[in-house]
C-alpha positions in Angstrom: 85.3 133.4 66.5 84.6 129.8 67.1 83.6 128.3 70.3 86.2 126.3 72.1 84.9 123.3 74.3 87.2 122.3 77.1 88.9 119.4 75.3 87.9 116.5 78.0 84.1 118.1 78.7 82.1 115.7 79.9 78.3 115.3 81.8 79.7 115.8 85.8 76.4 114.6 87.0 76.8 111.0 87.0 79.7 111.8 88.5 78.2 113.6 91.6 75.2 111.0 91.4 78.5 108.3 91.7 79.6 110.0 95.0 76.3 110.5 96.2 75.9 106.7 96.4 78.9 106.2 98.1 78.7 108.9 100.9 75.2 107.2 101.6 76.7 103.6 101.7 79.4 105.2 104.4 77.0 106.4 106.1 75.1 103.3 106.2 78.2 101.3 107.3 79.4 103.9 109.7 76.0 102.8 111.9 76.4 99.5 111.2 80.3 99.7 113.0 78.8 102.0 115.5 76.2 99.3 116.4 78.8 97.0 116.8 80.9 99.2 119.3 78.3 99.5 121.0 77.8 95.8 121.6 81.6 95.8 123.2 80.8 96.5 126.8 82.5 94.4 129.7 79.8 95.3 131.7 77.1 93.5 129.4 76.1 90.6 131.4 76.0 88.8 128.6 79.3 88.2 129.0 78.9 85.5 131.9 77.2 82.6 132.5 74.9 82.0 134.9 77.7 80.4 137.2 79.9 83.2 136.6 82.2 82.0 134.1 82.6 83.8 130.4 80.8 83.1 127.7 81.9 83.5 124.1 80.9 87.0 124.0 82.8 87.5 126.9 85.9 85.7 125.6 85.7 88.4 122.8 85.4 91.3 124.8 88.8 90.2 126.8 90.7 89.7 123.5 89.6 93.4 122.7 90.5 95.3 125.7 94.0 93.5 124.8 93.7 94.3 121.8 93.7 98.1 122.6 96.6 97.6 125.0 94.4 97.0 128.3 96.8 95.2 131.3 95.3 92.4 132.8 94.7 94.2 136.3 92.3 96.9 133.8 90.5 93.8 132.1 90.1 92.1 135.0 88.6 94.7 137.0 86.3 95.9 133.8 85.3 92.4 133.6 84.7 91.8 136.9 87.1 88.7 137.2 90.1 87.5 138.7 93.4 88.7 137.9 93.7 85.1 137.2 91.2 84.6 134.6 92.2 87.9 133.2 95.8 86.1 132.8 94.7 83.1 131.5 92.5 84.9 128.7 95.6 86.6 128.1 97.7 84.0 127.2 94.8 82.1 125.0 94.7 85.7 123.1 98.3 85.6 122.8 98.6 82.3 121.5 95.7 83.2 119.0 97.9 85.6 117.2 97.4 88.8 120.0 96.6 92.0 117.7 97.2 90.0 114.5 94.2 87.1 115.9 91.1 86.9 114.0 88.4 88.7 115.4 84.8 87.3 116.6 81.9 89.6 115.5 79.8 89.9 118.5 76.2 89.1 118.6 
């Protein structure tokens, strides 16, 4: 009898080694995206100025909560300003594109 090899054998441990590396660099840029949800909070005062009004950062976070379907009266509450505002940031967002706008990574 002769031994029969399977007829595309081949080493699977570079293979595994292959997916090892990849699960790891998931892992590592699943905390990186989780650090960055983090950072969306309309509560962070680093959303307004000194004087009240929004700063870049809080520009962003507006576009966001529209971008997830938030009304205005929900943004402008989470946000803590005016329904106004809240409109007014909504109609820059829509004019940026709405969902299809580019987004700003937040620092």
């Amino acid at each position: 009898m002769t031994d029969k090899k399977p007829p595309h054998s081949f080493d699977l441990k570079p293979v595994l080694d292959l997916i090892a590396g990849i699960e790891a660099d998931l892992q590592r840029l699943k905390g990186l995206v989780e650090q960055q949800a983090e950072k969306f909070d309309p509560a962070n005062p680093h959303n307004k100025t000194p004087d009240g009004k929004l700063t870049d950062e809080g520009v962003e976070c507006c576009y966001r909560m529209f971008d997830e379907g938030k009304s205005r009266y929900s943004v402008a509450q989470q946000m803590k300003i005016s329904f106004a505002a809240a409109t007014h940031r909504f109609n820059s967002w829509r004019k940026l594109g709405g969902k299809k706008r580019t987004r700003v990574l937040l620092g």
